[in-house]
C-alpha positions in Angstrom: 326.0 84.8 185.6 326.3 83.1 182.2 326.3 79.4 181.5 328.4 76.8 179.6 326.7 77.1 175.8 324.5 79.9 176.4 323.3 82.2 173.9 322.6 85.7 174.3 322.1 89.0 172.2 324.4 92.0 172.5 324.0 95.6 171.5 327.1 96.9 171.2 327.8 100.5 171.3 331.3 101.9 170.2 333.2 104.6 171.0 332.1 105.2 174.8 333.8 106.9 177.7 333.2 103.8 179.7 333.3 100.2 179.5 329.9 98.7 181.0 327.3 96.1 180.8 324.3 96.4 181.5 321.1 93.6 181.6 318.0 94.5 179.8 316.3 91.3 180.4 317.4 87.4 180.3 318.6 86.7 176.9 320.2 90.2 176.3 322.8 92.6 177.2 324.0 96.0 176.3 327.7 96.4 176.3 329.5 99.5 175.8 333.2 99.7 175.1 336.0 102.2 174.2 336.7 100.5 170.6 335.9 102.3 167.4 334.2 99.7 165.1 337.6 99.5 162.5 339.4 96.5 161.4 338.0 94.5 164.1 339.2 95.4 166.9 335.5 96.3 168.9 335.1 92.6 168.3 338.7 91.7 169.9 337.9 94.3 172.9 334.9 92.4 173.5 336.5 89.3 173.4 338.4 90.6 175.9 336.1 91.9 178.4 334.4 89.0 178.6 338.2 86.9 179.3 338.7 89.4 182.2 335.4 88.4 183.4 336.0 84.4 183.3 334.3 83.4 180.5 335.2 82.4 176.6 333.1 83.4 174.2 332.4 82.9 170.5 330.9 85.5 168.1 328.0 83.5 166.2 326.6 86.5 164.6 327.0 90.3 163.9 330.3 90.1 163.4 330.0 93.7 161.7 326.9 95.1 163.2 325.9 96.5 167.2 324.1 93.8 167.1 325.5 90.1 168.3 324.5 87.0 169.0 327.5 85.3 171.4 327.9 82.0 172.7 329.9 81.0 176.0 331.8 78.6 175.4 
């Protein structure tokens, strides 16, 4: 699904029943996770999804915004 060094957008949206992603087209991604956006830890929880699912990612930009830019690493 994702390749070594890619880059992609994420919109981000906190606080959900659910955790899912969803594709809106090639370069971007809609993720939604249980996290409230305090003291970091919607960034750890994504950090975390994203582990479960194989893959290590890096946080290039948006570090406190719904809006990312990740790397895979």
């Amino acid at each position: 699904m994702f390749q070594k060094n890619q880059i992609v957008t994420l919109h981000v949206i906190c606080n959900a029943k659910e955790t899912e992603l969803q594709k809106l087209d090639d370069k971007s991604y809609k993720l939604k996770i249980k996290a409230l956006p305090i003291a970091g830890k919607a960034n750890k929880q994504i950090v975390e999804i994203f582990k479960d699912l194989g893959y290590n990612i890096k946080i290039i930009k948006g570090e406190k915004s719904n809006n990312k830019l990740i790397q895979f690493l």
